[in-house]
Every structure is written in C-alpha cells, then in structure tokens.
C-alpha positions in Angstrom: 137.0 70.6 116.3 136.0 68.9 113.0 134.1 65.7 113.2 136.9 63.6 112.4 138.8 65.0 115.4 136.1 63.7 117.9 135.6 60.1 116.0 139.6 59.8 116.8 138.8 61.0 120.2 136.1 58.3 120.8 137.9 55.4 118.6 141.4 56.7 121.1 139.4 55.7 124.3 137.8 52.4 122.5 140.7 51.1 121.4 142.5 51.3 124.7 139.1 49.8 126.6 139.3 47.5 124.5 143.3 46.1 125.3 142.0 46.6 128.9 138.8 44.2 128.5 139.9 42.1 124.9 138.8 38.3 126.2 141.1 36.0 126.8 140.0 32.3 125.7 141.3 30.4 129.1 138.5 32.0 131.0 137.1 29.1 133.3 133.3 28.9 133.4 131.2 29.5 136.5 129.9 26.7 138.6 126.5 26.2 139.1 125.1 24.2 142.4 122.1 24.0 140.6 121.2 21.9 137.0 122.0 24.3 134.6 118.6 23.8 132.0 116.8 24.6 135.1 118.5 27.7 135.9 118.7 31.3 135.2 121.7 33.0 135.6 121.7 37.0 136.3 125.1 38.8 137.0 125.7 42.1 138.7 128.7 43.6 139.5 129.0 43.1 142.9 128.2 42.0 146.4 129.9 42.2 149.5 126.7 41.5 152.0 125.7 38.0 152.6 123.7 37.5 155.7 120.9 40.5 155.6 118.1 41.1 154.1 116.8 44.3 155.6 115.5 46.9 153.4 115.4 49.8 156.0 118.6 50.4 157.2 121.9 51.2 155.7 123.8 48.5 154.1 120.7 46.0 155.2 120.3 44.1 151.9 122.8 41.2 150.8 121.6 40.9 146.9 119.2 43.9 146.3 118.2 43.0 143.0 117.0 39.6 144.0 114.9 41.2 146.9 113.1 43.9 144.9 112.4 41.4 142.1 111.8 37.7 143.2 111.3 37.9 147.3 109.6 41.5 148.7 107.3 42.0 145.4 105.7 45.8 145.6 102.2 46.9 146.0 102.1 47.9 142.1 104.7 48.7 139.3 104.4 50.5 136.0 105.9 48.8 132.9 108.6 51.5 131.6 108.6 49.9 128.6 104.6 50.6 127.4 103.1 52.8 130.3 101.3 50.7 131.5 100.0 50.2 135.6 100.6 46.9 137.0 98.2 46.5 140.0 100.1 43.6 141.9 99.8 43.0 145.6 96.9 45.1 145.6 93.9 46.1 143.1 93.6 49.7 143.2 93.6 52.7 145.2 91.0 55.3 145.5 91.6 58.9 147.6 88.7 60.7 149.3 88.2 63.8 152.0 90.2 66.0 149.3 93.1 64.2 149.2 93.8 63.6 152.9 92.4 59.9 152.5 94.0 57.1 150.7 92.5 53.8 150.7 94.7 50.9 149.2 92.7 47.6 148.3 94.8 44.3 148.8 94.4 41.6 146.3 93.0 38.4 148.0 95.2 35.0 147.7 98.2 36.6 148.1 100.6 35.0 150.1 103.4 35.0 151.9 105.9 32.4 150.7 105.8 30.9 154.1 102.2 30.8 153.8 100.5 33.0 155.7 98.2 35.6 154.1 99.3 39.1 153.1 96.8 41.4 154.4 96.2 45.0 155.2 97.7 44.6 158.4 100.8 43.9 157.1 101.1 47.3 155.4 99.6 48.6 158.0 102.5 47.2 160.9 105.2 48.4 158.1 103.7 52.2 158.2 103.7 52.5 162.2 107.1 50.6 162.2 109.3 53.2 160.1 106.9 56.0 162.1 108.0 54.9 165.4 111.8 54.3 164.7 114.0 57.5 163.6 116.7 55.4 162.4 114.8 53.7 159.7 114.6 54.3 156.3 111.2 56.3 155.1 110.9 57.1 158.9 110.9 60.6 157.7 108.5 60.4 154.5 105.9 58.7 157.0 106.2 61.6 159.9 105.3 63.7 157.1 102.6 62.3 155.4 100.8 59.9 157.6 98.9 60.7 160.6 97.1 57.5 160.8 96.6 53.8 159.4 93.3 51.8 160.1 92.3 48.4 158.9 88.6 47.8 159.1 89.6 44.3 157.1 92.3 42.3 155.8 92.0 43.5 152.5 90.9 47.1 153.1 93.9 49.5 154.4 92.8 53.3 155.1 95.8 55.7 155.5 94.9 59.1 157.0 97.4 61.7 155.8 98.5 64.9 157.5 98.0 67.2 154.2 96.5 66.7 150.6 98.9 64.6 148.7 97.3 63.6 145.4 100.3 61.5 144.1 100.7 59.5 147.4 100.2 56.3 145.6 103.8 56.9 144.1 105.0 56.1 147.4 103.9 52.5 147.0 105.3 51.3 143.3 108.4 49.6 142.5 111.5 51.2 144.1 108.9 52.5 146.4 107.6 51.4 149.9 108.6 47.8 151.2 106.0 46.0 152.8 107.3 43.1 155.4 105.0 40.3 157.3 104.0 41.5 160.6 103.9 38.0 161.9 107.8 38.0 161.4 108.9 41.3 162.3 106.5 42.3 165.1 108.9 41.1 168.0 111.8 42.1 166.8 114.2 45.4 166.4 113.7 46.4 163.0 117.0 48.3 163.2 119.2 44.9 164.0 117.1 41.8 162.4 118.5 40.2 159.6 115.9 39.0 158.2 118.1 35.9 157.0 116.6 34.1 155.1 114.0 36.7 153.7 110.1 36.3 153.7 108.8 37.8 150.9 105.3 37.3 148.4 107.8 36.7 145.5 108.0 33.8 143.7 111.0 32.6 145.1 112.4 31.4 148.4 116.2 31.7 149.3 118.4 28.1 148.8 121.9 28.8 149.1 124.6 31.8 149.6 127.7 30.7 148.1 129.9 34.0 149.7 133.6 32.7 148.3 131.5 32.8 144.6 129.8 36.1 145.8 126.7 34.2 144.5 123.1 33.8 145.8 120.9 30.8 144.7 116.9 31.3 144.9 114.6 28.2 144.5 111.1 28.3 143.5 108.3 28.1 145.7 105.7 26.4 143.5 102.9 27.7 145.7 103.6 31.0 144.4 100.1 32.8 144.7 100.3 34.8 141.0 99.8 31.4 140.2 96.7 30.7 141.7 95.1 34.0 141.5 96.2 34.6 137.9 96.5 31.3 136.4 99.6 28.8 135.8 101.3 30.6 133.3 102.6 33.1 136.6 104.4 30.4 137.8 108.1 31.2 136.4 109.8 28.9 134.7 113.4 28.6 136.0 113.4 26.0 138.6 116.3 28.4 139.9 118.1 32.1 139.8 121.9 32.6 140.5 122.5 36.0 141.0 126.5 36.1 140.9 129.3 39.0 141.1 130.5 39.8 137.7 134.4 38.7 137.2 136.6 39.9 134.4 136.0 40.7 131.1 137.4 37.8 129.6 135.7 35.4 131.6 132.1 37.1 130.7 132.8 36.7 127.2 133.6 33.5 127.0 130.8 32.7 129.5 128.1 35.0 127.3 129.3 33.0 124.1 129.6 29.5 125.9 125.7 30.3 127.4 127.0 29.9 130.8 125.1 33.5 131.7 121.9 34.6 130.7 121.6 38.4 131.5 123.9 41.0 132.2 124.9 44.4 130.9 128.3 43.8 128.5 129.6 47.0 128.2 130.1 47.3 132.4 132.6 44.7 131.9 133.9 44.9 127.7 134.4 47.4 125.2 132.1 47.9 122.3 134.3 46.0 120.0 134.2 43.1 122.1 130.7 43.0 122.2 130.5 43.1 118.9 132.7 40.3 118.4 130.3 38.5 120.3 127.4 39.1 118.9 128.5 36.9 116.1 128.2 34.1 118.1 124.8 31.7 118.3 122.6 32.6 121.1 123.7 35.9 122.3 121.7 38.8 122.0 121.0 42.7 122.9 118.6 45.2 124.0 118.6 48.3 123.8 116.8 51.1 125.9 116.7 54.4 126.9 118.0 55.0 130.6 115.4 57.7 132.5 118.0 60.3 132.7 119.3 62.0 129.6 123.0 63.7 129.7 122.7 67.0 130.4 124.1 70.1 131.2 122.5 71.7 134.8 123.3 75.3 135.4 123.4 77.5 138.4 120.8 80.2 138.2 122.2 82.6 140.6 125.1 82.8 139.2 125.2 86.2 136.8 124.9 85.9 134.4 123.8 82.4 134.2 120.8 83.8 136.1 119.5 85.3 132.0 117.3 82.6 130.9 118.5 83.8 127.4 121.8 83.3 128.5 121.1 79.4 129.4 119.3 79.0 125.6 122.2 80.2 124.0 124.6 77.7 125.4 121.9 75.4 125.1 122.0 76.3 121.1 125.4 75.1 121.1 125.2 71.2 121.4 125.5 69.6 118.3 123.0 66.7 120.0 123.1 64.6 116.7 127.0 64.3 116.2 127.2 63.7 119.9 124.5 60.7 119.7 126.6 59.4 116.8 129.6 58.8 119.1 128.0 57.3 122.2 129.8 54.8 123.7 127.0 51.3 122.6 126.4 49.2 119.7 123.6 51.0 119.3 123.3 54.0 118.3 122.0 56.9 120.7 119.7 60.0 119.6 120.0 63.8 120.6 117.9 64.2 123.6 114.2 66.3 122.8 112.5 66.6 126.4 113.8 66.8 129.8 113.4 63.2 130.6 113.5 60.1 128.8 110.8 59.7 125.4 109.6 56.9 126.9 106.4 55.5 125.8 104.0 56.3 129.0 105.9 59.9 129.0 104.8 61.0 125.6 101.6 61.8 126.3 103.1 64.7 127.9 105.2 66.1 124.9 103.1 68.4 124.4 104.2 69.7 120.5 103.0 73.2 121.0 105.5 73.3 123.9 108.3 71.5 122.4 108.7 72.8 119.0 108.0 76.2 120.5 111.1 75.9 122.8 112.9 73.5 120.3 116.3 72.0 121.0 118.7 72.3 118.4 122.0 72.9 117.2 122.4 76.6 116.0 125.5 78.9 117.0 123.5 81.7 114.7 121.1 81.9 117.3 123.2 81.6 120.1 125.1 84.8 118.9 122.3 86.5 118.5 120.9 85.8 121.5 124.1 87.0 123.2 123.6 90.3 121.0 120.6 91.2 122.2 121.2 91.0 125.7 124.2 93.3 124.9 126.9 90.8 125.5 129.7 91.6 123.2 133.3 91.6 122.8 134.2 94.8 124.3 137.9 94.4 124.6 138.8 92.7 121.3 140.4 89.6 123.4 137.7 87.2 121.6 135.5 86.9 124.9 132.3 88.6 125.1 131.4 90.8 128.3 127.8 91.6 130.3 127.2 95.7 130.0 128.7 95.7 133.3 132.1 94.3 132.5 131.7 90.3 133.6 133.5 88.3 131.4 131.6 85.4 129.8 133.9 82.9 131.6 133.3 79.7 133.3 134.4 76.7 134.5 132.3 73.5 133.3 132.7 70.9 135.7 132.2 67.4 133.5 131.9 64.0 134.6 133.6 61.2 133.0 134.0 59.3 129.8 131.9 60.0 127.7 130.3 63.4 129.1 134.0 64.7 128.9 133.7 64.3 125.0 130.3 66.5 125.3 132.3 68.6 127.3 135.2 69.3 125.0 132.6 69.5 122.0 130.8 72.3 124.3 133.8 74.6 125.1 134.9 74.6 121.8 131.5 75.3 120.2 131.4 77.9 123.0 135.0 79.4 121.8 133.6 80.3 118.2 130.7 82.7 119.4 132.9 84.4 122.2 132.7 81.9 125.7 135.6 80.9 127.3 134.5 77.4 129.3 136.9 75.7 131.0 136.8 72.0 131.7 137.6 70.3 134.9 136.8 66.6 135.9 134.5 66.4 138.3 135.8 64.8 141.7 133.6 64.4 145.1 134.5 68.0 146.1 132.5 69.2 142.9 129.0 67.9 144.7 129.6 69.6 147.9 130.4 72.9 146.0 127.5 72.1 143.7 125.0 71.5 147.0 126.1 75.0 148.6 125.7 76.7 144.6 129.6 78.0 144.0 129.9 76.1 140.4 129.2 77.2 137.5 127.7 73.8 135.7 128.1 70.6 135.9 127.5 67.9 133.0 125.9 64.6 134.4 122.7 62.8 133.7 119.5 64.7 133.9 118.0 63.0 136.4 114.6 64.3 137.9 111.7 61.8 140.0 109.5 62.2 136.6 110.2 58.9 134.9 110.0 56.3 137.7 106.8 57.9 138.7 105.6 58.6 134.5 104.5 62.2 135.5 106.5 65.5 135.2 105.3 66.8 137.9 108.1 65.4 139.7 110.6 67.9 137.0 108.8 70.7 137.8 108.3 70.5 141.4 112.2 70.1 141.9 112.8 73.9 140.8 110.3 75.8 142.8 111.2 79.0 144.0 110.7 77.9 148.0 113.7 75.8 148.0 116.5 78.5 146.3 115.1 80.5 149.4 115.3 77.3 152.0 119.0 77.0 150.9 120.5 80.4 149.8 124.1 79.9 148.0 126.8 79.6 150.7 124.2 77.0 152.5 123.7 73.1 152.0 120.6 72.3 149.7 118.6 69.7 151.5 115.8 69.4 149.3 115.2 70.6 145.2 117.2 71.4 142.6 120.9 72.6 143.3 120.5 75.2 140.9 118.3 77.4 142.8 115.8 79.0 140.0 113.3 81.2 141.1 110.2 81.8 138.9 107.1 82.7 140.8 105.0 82.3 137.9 106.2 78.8 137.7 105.4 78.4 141.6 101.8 79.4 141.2 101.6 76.4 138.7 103.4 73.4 140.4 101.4 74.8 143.8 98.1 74.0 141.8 99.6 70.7 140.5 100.3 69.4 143.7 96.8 69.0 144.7 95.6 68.2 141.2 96.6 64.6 139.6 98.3 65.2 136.3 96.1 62.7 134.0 93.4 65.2 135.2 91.7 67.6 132.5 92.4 70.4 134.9 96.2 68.9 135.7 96.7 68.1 132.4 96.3 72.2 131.8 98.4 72.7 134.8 101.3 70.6 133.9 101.3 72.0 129.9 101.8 75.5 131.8 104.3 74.4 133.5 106.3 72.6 131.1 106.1 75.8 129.2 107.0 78.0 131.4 109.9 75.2 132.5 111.3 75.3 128.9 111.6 79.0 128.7 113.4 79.0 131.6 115.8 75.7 130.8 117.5 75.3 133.9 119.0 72.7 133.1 120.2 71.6 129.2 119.0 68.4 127.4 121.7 66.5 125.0 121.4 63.5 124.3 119.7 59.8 125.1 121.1 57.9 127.4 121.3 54.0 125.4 122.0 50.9 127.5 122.2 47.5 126.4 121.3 43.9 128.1 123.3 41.2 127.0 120.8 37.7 126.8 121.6 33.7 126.0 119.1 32.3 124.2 121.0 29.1 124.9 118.8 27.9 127.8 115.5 30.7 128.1 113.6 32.0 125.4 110.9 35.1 125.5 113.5 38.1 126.4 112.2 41.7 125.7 113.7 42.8 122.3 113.8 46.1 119.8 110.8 44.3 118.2 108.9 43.5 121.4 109.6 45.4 124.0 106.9 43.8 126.4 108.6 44.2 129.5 111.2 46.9 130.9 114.8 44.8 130.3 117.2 46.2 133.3 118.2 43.4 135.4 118.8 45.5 138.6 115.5 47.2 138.6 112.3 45.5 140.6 109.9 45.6 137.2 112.5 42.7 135.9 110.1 39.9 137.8 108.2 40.6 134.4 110.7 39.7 132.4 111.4 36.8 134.6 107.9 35.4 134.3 107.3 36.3 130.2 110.9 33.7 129.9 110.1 30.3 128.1 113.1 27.1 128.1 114.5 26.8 124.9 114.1 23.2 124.8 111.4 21.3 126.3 110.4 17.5 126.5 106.9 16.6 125.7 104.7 13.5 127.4 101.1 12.7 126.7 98.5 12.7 129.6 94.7 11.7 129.5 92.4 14.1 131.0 90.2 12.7 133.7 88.4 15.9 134.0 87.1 19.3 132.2 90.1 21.4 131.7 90.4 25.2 131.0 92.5 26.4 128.5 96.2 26.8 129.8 99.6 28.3 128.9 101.9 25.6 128.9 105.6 25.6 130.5 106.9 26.2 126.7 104.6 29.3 126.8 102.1 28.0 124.1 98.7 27.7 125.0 96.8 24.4 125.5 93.4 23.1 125.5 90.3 23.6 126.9 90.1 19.5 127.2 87.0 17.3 128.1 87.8 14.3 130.4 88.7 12.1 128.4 90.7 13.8 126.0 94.6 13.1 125.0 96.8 15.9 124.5 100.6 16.0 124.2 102.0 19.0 126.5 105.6 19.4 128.3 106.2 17.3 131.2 106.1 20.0 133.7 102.6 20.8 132.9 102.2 17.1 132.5 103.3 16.5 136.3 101.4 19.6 137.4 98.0 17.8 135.9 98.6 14.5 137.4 99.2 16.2 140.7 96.3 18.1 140.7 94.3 14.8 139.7 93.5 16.2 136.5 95.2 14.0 134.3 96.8 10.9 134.2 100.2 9.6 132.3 97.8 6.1 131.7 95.7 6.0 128.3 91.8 6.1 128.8 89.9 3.4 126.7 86.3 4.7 125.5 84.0 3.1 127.9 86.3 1.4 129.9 85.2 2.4 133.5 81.7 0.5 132.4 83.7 -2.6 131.2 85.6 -2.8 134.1 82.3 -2.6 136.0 80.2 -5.3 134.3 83.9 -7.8 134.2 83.4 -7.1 138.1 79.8 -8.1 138.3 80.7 -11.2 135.7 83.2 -12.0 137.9 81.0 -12.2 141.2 78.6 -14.3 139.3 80.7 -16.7 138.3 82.7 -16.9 141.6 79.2 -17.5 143.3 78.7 -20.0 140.6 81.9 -22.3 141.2 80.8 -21.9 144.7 77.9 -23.8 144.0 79.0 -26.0 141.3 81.4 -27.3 143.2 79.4 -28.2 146.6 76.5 -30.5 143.7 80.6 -31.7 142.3 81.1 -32.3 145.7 78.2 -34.4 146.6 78.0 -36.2 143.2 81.5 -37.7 143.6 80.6 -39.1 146.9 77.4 -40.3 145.7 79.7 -42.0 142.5 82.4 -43.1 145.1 79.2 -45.2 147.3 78.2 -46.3 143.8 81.6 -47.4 142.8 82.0 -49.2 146.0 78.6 -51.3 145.3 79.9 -51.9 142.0 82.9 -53.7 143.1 81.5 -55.2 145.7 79.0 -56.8 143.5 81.3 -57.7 141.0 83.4 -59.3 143.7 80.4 -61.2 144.0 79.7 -62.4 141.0 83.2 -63.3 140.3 82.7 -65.1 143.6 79.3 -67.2 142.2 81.1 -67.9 139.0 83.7 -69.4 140.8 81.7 -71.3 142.9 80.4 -72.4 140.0 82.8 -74.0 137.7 84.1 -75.4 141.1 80.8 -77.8 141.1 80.6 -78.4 137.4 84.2 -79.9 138.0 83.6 -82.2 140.4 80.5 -83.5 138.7 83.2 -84.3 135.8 85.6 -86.2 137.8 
C-alpha cells in the first residue's frame, strides 16, 4: 500500500470522528459552586462512585485522581518529565543486612490534614493492616516481602523483609503503597470503611460531592505542612479543585475556548481537527508527551516458528516506524519508537548506544528476506508464501487492537505480503486476552507496556521474560505472573538473577543490566514501533505556570499522582496587589503570583499580592498601616508630654482654684467698702444741706 493509500486511511477515520465530535455552539457551560478565579477545574471522563474513598478494595475510591494527587500524597515520586527523585513524606531510605533491611526515614512536620502528625507508625499500622486481611489490596505483596515492621521512633520505620529485595523502595513511590492515619482506621474494618470524607497529608480537604454533576469539589487546607516545612510558595494556589465527568464534545470545546476548564486531555472527547480549531482561540494550549508504553507488536515464543529469534527480527524489519509516526492520531507529531520503553529523560541513561545501534530498529524488507533466507525459509510451493524446512507455512493471524494500531496492522501484513508472510488481521475482542494468557495466539499489537518506566529502571523489562515463568505456566495453562509470551533464555536468566540483588545505578548493576539489555534485544520478544504522543489541553484564562514543550518542569498527565507538582508550580493569571509595612525581619519569599519578594527589614514597604499581603498581617509580620520613621519614639514622648501636662492642669487648676476664692473674698470687701463710702458721701451732702437751708 503506497503512502497516499494509508494518509486516506487515516484522513477516512478523522473526518468521520470528526462529524461524530464537530462542537456545536449551544453547549451550556458548567456550574461552578465555587468562585471561578479561585478555582481550578480538572475533567476526567468519568465517575460513578461518590461516597468512598478506600484505596484497598475493589471499587473503593470515588474520584481516584483527586486521592492520589491532592488528599493521600505518597512517600516519594519521581518526576517523569526530568528523572528526577522527589523525597516527599519521607527523606530517604537506606537498606542494610544484605538487602533484607529497609529503613524508611519520615520527614518531620508532616501532617495530617486533620492535624495530627504523620509518623512511622502510621506506615507501620498500614503494612500489618493489608498483612493481616486477605481481601485487601497488596495483602499479597506484603505476605511476600515483609516479615516484620518496627518503629523505634516516630520518624524512623524499620521493615524486616523475608528475602533480599534491593528495589523494595519502588513499592513506596507514586502509584505505589498508600499510607492511611492509624488514629482513623485502627477501629475499624478496612474491608467496609468508607473513609468518607478522606484524611489524607495532601493539600486539600474534601468540600462538596455534587453526584447529579458527577463532580467533586476540594477546598484548601491552608495548614498544609509542604508549606511550613518547605516554605510558602508549597501552599497551592487555587483556593479550590473541581474534578468533574467529562460531557460531550461540543460542550468541552466551547467550555476549553470559553476558559470554563483548565485541564483535560481533548482528543478523549474531539477529533484532531477540532482541536485544532481550537487552538486558534486565546488561552488554550497543549502539551505534548510521550506515554510509558510504546505500540508494539508482542510475539509468542513458543509458537514455531516464532520461537527463531531471527524470525522475530525479520518481522520486526518490516515496520516502516517513520511513516507510521507521521499518521498518529495528535496534533503533534509522533516518532518511530527506538527502545523498549518510552525515551524518557531519566530512562536514557540506560540507552546504552553500543546496545542499540548494534540491534538497531529500522525499516528494511532487504534484510528481512535475507534473514528468512538464511534460516531456509523459502517459497517452496511457488504459492507466494515462504515455508520452514519442515513444511510450516509462514502463516499467522495478527490479532490488533483498535484505531490506530489497526492502521499498523494493515501496514504490517502488507509489508509482510511482499517478502512471502501471509498475516491475517483480526480485531482483538476480550476472548483474545484469555487466549493470549494460556499462549494459543500468534501476536498481538497493543502498547508495550513493561514496570520499567514508572519505576525509571529496566530491570523491571527484563525481569518480565525470565525463563521460570514460561515453565510456571506452560501454553494450554493461565499465566499468572511474567510475560505472556513465554521466552526462555537461560543466559538471560543468569543475568536478571544477578540484577535482582544488585541496584541498577550500581557500577556492578549498571554491567548487569547492559547484558541484559543486550541479550534482550537479540532476542526481541516483543517489537518496538512507534511513540505513544498524548496531549493535555490547558486555559491560561484563569492559571498560569503549566508544563510546556519548552519547560517541561513537571510530568503534565492529570490522572497520574505526580500531577500535585503541576498543581503547586500553577500561578493566577491575574492578581491584585496591596502594600504592607513590615514590622519585622522578613526572609525572602515567593509570592502568590510566583515572583519572588524581599528579604525586608522591619520597617520596610513593599507592594505584593493580597494573599501574601493577608498571610503577613496574620502572621504579625506586616501590617496594611504605613510606618512613619521614628514614630513609635514620638508617640512615646507625646505620651510622656501628655502626662506632664495633665499633672500640670491638675495643679494649675487647684492655685486657679484658690485664687478665685481668695478674688471672690476680695471682691466682696471691695463692695462692701464701696457701699460704704457711697454711704459716708451720702451722709455727707445730707449735712452740708441742711447747713444751707
């Protein structure tokens, strides 16, 4: 099939997504119980659990993502995006007694969000919980590995394992091991609680379930403890989180466009085209990223004579891996697959380039032919289908999941017609899995999809296809544990035996594992194609700071628990300012809008957004009230001026006091001696009158 068959292959299936999800503009938007600026909205596809938030038994957990990410945080992550390890909870680990003793150390201030301490007890209780009850969850894994747990103090937790397990910390990192509060759970049946509403060390607190909406609304709990142990900036900035039930296509766009959603994944609900289209809008954006499992085409190696690892390269020779990456179904465009797993920053370490361009994967049916030659498997009958020496016909049926992988699917039995394979193509159903587990296919094209990139160590590929478990499960019987397609390599076994008590970033494991990968490759169980591309869909209307192509600082899936870094890296887009007065020495800070402030003298003025502004005043840091240069000493000597003269009026006006009586008595003897006078005078001129007469 020419190229320009397969790009009207691919533009067939667009175009009809896209009449199924095209937009429609009388979409209603979403409402919110919450103020929107102070909310960030993350939509899933579903929920149908409201009332439970129990992580160890089936169905137990109403909104999943916002469990793992913002209530029941993990001991430690790893950021898929750079590498790196994300000590949380806890501040390290450290194994002893050859591996049969691992020591966790818990991170003091952490806290629960209704207060109480998280301790080592806590992990402790959670261990000897699932070991005790068979019908939780990790009730096996701990019967396995742990013989004992002891806590000499809160923040010291000593786990006593049955066997050497060098990797056991794995157990513990996002995805991993949930650790609950023993002060909740410890009287009750951990089969049956609810755990409604959840206690977690997460930064938020349950609010409000809103079931008819199929929407869940977290508050924050502005105690949060990353806060206090790591400084203000780990206090997130969303007031509040909706986590809501994706609706139909139309009504995302117009909500996407409108800024009425802040992350979500656009292509589970629209067609490329249509997020396209809305890309031209203000405020919308994408990231890409590579999904931990490549396509890829997994083989059954006891199948003959699939069984030829010579066999396997040739069809692996066969996939065209950069036309395929062309057409894969994103706006961004997707690249032939080169390892096993994802290339993933903290994963390329291990891409060892004597390995990998040694057993290189590429698109040449030359080789493939020859390779077929070799091993004697020609056309014997002239019917255009090559046959073994023994007389099998090179026929097969390729079982294909759907949508895109059927495209691969097509492209590979074509490819596989021109040198001589007849493939047939069937869509896989459930049926296909149970055959698959009991090894009667033939292949089957899914993702590729081993424990090495949630743990960033291929061990966890290799370990998968050791010899032990095609002899556990023969074909005919249900494979419980390993890779369905049963390869047996004993020189492979020798080295994934020696990795198991070795840790990989090890000098001697890093040997070990190069081995292995080698000997992996040259065996190719299972094919490579191509990169699995997804896309997250932000606004920018409301939150600012999103990973991006440019700056991928955090890993961007909203339904995986390293997403609480993404969470607390997010910065409003629009932010009112206030000045405050510093009343006392202030460190330098990272301010709600994600700039940093300071350090400030008391004293000093600063103008810094009112969050951080109420946060100060609170605190009695800062006040909203200027400070005048040497007014506390002003104010002190007014006082003292003030006393003085009050004590002064007091006396001033006791002397007033006496002087006006003594003026009254003297004003009395006044007029009393004028009266006199007046008397005399009239006395007087009485006389002198009668003389006259």
């Amino acid at each position: 099939m020419k190229k320009q068959q397969y790009a009207l292959i691919i533009l067939l299936v667009i175009s009809t997504l896209g009449a199924t999800l095209a937009p429609r503009v009388s979409a209603q938007a979403v409402t919110l119980p919450v103020p929107r600026e102070e909310t960030l909205v993350i939509v899933r596809p579903g929920y149908d659990i409201f009332d439970t938030w129990n992580p160890f038994v089936p169905r137990g957990m109403a909104c999943g993502e916002a469990f793992d990410q913002i209530i029941g945080e993990y001991l430690w992550y790893i950021n898929y995006a750079t590498g790196e390890v994300i000590y949380w909870l806890i501040t390290g680990w450290e194994y002893k007694d050859n591996y049969t003793t691992f020591i966790l150390h818990v991170r003091p201030g952490v806290t629960w969000s209704d207060g109480k301490p998280f301790t080592s007890r806590d992990i402790a209780f959670t261990i000897n919980m699932v070991k005790e009850n068979p019908k939780l969850y990790w009730h096996a894994w701990a019967e396995e590995w742990v013989k004992s747990v002891e806590t000499p103090d809160d923040y010291t937790c000593i786990i006593h394992l049955t066997k050497p397990n060098s990797r056991f910390h794995f157990s513990f990192r996002g995805w991993g091991f949930h650790i609950v509060p023993e002060h909740v759970w410890k009287d009750k049946d951990p089969v049956t609680f609810k755990n409604d509403p959840p206690i977690g060390t997460g930064p938020y607190i349950l609010y409000k379930v809103i079931p008819e909406a199929k929407m869940f609304v977290f508050v924050r709990r502005d105690d949060y403890w990353a806060a206090n142990v790591f400084g203000p900036e780990y206090l997130p900035k969303p007031k509040y989180i909706v986590y809501r039930a994706q609706t139909s296509a139309d009504a995302e766009y117009n909500n996407w466009i409108r800024g009425d959603i802040d992350a979500f994944v656009p292509l589970d609900v629209m067609s490329v085209e249509t997020v396209k289209k809305a890309l031209s809008y203000p405020d919308t954006a994408l990231c890409p990223f590579l999904d931990p499992c490549p396509r890829g085409l997994w083989i059954n190696c006891q199948k003959y004579p699939l069984n030829y690892s010579e066999v396997r390269w040739a069809l692996a020779y066969l996939f065209d891996r950069e036309l395929l990456a062309e057409f894969w179904p994103a706006v961004t465009v997707s690249t032939p697959a080169k390892y096993p797993w994802a290339d993933w920053a903290g994963l390329r370490k291990y891409a060892f380039p004597e390995v990998f361009e040694k057993y290189k994967l590429e698109y040449n049916p030359q080789k493939a032919a020859q390779l077929l030659d070799k091993l004697k498997i020609i056309d014997r009958d002239g019917d255009g289908i090559r046959e073994t020496p023994n007389g099998t016909k090179m026929s097969f049926v390729l079982w294909s999941e759907g949508g895109y992988h059927l495209y691969i699917a097509e492209h590979f039995a074509e490819e596989a017609r021109k040198i001589g394979i007849d493939i047939t193509v069937k869509p896989a159903t459930s049926a296909t899995w149970d055959l698959q587990d009991l090894g009667q296919i033939d292949m089957h094209l899914y993702w590729l999809c081993t424990g090495t990139p949630w743990n960033n160590d291929p061990y966890y590929l290799l370990e998968g296809f050791h010899s032990k478990y095609a002899k556990m499960y023969p074909v005919g019987t249900r494979i419980m544990a390993g890779e369905w397609v049963r390869l047996v390599d004993p020189e492979l076994d020798e080295i994934i035996d020696k990795l198991a008590v070795t840790p990989t970033d090890s000098p001697e494991g890093m040997e070990l594992l190069k081995k292995g990968l080698e000997l992996w490759m040259r065996d190719l169980p299972a094919i490579p194609i191509v990169e699995t591309i997804y896309e997250m869909g932000w606004s920018t209307k409301y939150w600012t700071g999103w990973p991006t192509p440019d700056n991928l600082h955090s890993w961007p899936p909203n339904w995986w628990p390293e997403f609480l870094f993404v969470i607390l890296k997010l910065k409003p887009a629009h932010v009112e300012y206030t000045t405050v007065w510093f009343t006392k020495d202030t460190a330098k800070f990272v301010g709600y809008d994600g700039k940093e402030y300071g350090p400030f003298k008391a004293g000093d003025s600063a103008r810094i957004p009112v969050p951080d502004a109420d946060r100060l005043v609170n605190e009695g840091i800062a006040t909203l009230t200027p400070i005048v240069p040497g007014l506390e000493e002003l104010k002190s000597r007014v006082g003292s001026l003030e006393t003085t003269v009050a004590s002064m009026r007091s006396e001033l006006s006791g002397k007033i006091d006496a002087l006006s009586s003594s003026i009254g008595t003297l004003t009395a003897l006044a007029a009393l001696a004028l009266i006199l006078s007046l008397a005399a005078i009239a006395t007087s001129l009485l006389s002198l009158r009668k003389k006259i007469k």
